[in-house]
C-alpha positions in Angstrom: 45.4 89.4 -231.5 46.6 92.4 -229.9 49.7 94.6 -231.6 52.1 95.0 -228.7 55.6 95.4 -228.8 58.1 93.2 -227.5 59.2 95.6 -224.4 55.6 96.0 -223.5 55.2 92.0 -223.3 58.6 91.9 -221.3 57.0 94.2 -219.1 53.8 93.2 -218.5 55.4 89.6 -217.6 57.8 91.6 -214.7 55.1 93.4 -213.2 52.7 90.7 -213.1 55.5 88.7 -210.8 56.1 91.6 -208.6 52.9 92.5 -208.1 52.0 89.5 -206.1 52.5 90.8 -202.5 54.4 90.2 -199.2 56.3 87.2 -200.8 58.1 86.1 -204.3 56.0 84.4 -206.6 59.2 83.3 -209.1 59.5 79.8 -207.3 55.3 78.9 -207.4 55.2 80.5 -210.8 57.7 78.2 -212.2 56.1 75.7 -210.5 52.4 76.5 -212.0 53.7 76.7 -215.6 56.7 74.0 -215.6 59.3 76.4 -216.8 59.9 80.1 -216.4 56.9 82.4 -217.9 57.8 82.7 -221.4 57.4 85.3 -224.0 57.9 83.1 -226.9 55.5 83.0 -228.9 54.2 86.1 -227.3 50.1 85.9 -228.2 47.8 83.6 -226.8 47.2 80.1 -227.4 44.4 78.7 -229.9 43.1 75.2 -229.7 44.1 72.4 -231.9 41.4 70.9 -234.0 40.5 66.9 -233.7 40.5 64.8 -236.5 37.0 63.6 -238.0 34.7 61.2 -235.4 33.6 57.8 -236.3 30.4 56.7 -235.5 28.3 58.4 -233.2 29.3 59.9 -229.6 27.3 58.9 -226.4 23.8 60.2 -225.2 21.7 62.6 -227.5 23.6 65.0 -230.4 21.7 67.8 -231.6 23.0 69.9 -234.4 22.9 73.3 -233.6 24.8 74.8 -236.2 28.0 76.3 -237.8 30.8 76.0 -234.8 28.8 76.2 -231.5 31.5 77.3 -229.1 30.2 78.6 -225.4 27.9 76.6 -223.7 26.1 77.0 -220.5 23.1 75.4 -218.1 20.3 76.5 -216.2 19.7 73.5 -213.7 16.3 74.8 -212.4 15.0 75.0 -216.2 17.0 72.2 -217.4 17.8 74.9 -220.2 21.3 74.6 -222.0 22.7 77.6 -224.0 25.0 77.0 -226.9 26.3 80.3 -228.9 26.2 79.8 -232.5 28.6 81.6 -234.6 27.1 81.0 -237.8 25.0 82.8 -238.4 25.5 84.5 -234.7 22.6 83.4 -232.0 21.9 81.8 -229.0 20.1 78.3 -229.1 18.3 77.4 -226.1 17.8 73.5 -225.9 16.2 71.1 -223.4 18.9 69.2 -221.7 16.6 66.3 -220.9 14.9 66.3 -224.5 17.6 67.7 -226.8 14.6 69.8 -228.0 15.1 73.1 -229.8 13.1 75.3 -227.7 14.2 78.7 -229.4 16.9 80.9 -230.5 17.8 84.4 -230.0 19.8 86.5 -232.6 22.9 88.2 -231.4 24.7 91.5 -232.8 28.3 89.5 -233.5 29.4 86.1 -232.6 30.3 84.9 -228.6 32.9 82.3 -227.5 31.5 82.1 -224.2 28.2 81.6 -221.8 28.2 81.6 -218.7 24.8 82.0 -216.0 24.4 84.7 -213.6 22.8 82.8 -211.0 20.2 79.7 -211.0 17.5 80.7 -212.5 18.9 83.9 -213.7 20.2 85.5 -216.7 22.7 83.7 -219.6 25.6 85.9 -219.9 26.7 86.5 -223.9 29.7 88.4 -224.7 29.5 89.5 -227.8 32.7 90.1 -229.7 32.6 92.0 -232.4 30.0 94.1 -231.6 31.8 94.9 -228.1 28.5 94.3 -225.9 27.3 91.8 -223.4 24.0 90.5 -224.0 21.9 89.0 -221.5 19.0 86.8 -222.4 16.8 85.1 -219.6 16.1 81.1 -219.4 13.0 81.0 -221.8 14.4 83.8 -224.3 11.9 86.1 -224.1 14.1 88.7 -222.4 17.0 90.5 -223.7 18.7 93.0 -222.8 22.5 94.7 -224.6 25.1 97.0 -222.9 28.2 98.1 -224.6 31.5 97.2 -222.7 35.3 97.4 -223.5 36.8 96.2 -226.8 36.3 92.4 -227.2 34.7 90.7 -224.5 35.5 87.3 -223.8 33.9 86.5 -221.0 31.9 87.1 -218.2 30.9 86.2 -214.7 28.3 87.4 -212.0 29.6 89.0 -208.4 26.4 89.5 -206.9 24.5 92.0 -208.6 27.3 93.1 -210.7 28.7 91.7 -213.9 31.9 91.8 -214.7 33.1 91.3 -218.4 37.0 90.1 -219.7 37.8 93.0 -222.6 40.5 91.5 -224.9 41.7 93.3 -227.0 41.4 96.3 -224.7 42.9 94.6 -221.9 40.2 96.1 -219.6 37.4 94.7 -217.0 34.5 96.1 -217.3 31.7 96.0 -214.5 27.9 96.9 -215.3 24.8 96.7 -212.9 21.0 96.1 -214.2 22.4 97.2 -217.6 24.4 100.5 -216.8 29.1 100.5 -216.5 29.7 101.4 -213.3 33.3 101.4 -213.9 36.5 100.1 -216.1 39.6 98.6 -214.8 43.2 97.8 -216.6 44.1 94.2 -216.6 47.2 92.5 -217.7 47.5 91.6 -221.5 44.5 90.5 -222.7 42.2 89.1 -220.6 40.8 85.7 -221.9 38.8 84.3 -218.8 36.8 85.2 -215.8 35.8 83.3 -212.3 34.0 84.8 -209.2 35.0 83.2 -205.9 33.8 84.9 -203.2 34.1 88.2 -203.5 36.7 88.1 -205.5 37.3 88.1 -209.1 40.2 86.3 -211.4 41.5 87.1 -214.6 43.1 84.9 -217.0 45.2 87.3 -218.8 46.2 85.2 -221.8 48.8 87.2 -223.5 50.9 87.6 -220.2 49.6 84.6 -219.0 48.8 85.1 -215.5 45.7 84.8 -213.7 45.1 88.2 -211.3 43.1 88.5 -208.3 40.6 91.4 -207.7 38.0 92.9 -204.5 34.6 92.8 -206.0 32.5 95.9 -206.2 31.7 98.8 -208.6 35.3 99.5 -209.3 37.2 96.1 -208.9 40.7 96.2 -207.4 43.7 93.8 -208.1 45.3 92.7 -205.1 48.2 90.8 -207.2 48.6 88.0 -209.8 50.7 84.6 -210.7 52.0 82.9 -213.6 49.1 80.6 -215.4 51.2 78.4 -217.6 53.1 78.4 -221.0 49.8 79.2 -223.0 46.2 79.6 -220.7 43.3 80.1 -222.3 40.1 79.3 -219.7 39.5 79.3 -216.4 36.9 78.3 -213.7 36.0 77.9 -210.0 36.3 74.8 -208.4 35.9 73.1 -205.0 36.9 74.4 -201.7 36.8 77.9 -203.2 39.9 76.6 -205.5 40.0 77.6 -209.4 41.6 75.7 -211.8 43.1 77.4 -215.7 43.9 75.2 -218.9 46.8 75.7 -220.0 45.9 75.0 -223.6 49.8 75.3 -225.1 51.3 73.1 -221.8 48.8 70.6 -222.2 48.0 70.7 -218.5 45.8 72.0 -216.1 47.0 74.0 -213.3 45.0 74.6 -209.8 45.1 77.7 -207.6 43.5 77.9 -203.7 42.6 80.9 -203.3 42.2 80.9 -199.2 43.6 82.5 -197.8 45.3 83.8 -200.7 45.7 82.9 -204.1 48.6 80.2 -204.5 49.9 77.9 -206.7 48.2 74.1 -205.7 48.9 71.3 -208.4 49.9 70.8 -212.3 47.9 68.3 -213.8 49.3 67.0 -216.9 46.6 66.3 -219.5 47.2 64.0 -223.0 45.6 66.5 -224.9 44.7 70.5 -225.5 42.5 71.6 -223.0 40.3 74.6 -223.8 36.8 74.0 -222.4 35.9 73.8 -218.0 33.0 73.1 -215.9 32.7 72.1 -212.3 30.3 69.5 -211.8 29.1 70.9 -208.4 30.9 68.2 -206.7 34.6 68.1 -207.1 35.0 67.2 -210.3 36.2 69.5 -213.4 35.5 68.4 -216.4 37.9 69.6 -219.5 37.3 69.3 -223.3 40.8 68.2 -225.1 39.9 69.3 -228.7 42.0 67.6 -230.7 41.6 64.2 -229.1 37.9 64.9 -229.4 37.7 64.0 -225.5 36.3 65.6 -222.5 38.1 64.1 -219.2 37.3 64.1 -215.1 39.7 65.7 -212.9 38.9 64.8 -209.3 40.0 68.2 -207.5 39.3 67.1 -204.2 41.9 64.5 -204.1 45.0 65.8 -202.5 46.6 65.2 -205.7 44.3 65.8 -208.6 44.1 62.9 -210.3 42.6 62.5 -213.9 39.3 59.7 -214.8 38.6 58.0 -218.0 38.0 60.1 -221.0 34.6 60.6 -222.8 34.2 60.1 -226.3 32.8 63.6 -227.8 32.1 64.9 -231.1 34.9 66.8 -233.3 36.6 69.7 -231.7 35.0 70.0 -228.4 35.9 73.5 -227.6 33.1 73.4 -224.5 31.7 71.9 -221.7 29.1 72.7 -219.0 27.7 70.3 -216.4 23.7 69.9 -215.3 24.8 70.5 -211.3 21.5 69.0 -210.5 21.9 65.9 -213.0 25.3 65.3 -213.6 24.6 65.8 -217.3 26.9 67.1 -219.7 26.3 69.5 -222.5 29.1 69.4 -225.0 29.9 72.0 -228.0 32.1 71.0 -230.6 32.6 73.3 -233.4 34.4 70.6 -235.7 30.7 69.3 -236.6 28.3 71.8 -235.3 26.5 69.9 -232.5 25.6 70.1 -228.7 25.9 66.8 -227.2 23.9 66.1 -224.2 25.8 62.7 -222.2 25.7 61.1 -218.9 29.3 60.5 -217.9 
């Protein structure tokens, strides 16, 4: 985690409620997170482990290995991604099969996947080595650029990407393999979601989620709380996105026309960490200790939460087939990808 001071925390948590534009964002923000933004502890939530499994889960389990974490899907190649920590690669697997089709070595480690575009690129960021890799459907194409210190994530705008830089608190934003530019972001940056042409940032250590213009040098346009401990975020229906909030046990939902507000807190029996929009309303979010993965129905007026799935041990994420339905589960508690119909 980042070594900040105290003051520098207090600060970053003032600026990111002024910051917000025309109106004060104190009332939504306490809203969003329950309580007041706190700064106590100050670093960003981890998830909580589940307990061991018994039995087998649903639908097909293909071990993968040592703690798989970010996962992704190509629908058009019915291709599932799954980074693989130990030792670090990508595993490409048939989400129809559960076959191993191949697997692609990476310079360090990656906590999240993400696609560029149907039938484009995977997106890797790549820790430790401070680079994103991108690696096409079938593997045979890969191609590394260094970014900012840490990247966490990363998300397509277009034909730019767009990478979350931890531990440098920075977004960087590369085109066909070349930085264009590289922004400043509130206290490290955890999560990114394109929605429109705009861009939001999960800052987990000053937990609040910031809105930026697209384009070669992103601009932030202003920010709101995200919860007592957020750790993912993702776009949802109606151009909404919705943020775990992994220490409040919830999951809180933005709009983001015309502006981004504050919508609904959804209170969840469980640590969320993992997202994925199923395409249709519905966000599906891994609860790793519980080794669960529940439906929340966004498009209700009040989201409203389905029945649990039964996963594998500490789920940490989730992507949905959007042409299938299908799920593609990681859980790093047991080193497996499990592939389910809900």
């Amino acid at each position: 985690m980042l070594r900040r001071t105290a003051l520098a925390l207090a600060l970053a948590s003032a600026l990111s409620l002024v910051a917000c534009g025309e109106e004060d964002r104190r009332e939504p923000a306490q809203r969003a997170s329950g309580a007041a933004p706190q700064l106590d502890p100050p670093q960003a939530a981890e998830p909580k482990p589940g307990p061991p499994t018994q039995g087998t889960p649903d639908g097909i389990v293909v071990r993968v290995g040592q703690r798989p974490e970010g996962v992704a899907i190509d629908p058009g190649s019915s291709t599932a991604a799954v980074a693989v920590l130990g030792p670090p690669r990508l595993v490409l697997v048939d989400m129809r099969s559960g076959e191993v089709r191949r697997e692609v070595r990476l310079p360090s480690g990656a906590r999240h996947v993400s696609l560029s575009r149907p039938g484009g690129s995977f997106l890797v960021p790549c820790e430790e080595a401070d680079r994103l890799v991108e690696v096409s459907a079938d593997g045979e194409r890969v191609r590394e650029t260094e970014v900012g210190d840490n990247p966490h994530d990363a998300v397509a705008l277009g034909p730019r990407i767009h990478t979350a830089d931890e531990f440098s608190s920075t977004m960087t934003t590369l085109r066909d393999g070349r930085v264009l530019s590289t922004v400043r972001t509130d206290a490290q940056p955890g999560g990114i979601a394109a929605v429109g042409d705009r861009l939001y940032l999960n800052a987990v250590r000053s937990y609040t989620v910031e809105e930026y213009e697209g384009g070669d040098e992103p601009r932030g346009t202003g920010s709101q709380s995200s919860g007592l401990g957020p750790s993912h975020v993702a776009t949802g229906p109606e151009g909404r996105i919705a943020i775990g909030d992994t220490r409040g046990r919830a999951l809180v939902v933005y709009d983001t026309r015309p502006r981004l507000r504050f919508r609904a807190r959804v209170p969840l029996e469980g640590t969320p960490v993992g997202l994925a929009h199923d395409g249709q309303g519905t966000m599906w979010v891994t609860l790793s200790e519980r080794n669960e993965a529940v439906p929340v129905n966004l498009n209700a007026t009040r989201p409203t939460v389905g029945a649990p799935l039964r996963s594998a041990r500490t789920p940490l994420s989730v992507a949905v087939d959007t042409g299938t339905g299908r799920l593609a589960i990681a859980s790093a508690g047991d080193g497996t990808l499990q592939l389910v119909d809900p």
